[in-house]
N, C-alpha and C positions, 0 to 999 in steps of 0.2 A: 479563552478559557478552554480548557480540555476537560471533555465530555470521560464519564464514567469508565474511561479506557475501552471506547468504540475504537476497531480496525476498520480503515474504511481499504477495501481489496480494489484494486481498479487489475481488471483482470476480461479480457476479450473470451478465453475458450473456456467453454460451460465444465468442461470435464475437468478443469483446473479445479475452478471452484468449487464443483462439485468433494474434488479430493481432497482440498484447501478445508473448507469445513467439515467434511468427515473427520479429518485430521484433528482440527480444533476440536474435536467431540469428543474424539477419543482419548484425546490428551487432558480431558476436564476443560478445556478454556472456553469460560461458560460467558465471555463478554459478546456485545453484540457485534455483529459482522454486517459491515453496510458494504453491498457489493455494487459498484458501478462496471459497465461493459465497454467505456472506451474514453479516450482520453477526455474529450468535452464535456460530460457526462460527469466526470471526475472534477473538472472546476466548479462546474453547475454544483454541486453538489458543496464543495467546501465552499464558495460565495455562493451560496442560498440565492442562487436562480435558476430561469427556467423551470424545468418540471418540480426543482426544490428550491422556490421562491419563497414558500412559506418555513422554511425551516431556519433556526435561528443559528446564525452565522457565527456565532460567538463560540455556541457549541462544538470546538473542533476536535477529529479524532487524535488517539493519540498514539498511533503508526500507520503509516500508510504502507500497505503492500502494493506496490507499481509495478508492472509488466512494461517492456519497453516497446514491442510490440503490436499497437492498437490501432484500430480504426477512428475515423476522424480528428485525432489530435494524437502525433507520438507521446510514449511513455516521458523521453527527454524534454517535449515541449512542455508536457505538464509538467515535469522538476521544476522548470526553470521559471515558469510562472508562478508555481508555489516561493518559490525564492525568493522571487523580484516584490511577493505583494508582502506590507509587514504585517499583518494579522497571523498570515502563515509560514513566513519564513524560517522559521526555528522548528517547526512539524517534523518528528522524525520519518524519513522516509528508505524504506527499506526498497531495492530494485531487486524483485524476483520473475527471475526470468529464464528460460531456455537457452538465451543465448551465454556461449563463454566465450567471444571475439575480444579480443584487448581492446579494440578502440570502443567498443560499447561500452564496457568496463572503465575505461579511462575519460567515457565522455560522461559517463553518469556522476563517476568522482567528484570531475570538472565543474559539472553544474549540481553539486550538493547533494549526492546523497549521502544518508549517514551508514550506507552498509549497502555492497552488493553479494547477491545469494543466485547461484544457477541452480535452476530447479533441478532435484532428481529425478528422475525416471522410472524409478523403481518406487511403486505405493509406499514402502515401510522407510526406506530412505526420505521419502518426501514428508511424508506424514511425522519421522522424527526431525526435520527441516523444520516444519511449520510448531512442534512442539517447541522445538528451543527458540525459536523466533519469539513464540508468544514470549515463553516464560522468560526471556532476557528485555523485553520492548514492554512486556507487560507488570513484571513484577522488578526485576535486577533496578532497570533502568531509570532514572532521578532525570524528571526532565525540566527544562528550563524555565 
């Protein structure tokens, strides 16, 4: 079951997220934003264990923003475990990220994501990045 259109952000550097949610403010995207800091943390979190063992597993968000990037568990391993489990394998998952290398881009593809996005650099570039994310993940978008 997908939760009230929660983003769940899986995102390592504070000033990301930081800008990340500025961004969703300014743009009105008044849904909630569950931020996890690295990949383990990230599954913890959609299988409702560890530090979010009490949290009901059914409840899943409905886009993930993934960094590829992260400590303890890469961005990639976390796709492909989201893939491999069925409760979660159909979650649309968005890779945003710094990097623009083709093989990063083509390994994300590979193991499912539904859209890769290089961050910009620039606040207002980013900030209307994160706009149209929502409004296409959050409203456009019919999910399965």
């Amino acid at each position: 079951m997908i939760a009230e259109k929660i983003i769940l952000m899986v995102e390592d550097n504070p000033n990301d997220v930081a800008l990340a949610l500025r961004a969703f403010k300014k743009s009105h995207i008044q849904n909630e934003v569950v931020v996890v800091y690295d990949g383990a943390e990230a599954l913890d979190y959609l299988f409702a264990r560890g530090s979010y063992a009490g949290r009901d597993p059914a409840i899943l968000p409905a886009v993930i923003l993934l960094d590829l990037n992260l400590p303890k568990l890469g961005g990639i391993e976390v796709l492909q475990q989201i893939r491999a489990n069925e409760q979660t394998k159909l979650l649309p998952v968005v890779i945003l990220t710094s990097s623009n290398e083709d093989k990063d881009r083509l390994e994300g593809y590979i193991s499912g994501c539904n859209s890769y996005v290089q961050k910009p650099v620039d606040f207002i570039q980013f900030a209307e990045a994160i706009r149209q994310l929502g409004l296409y993940w959050l409203v456009l978008n019919k999910p399965p």
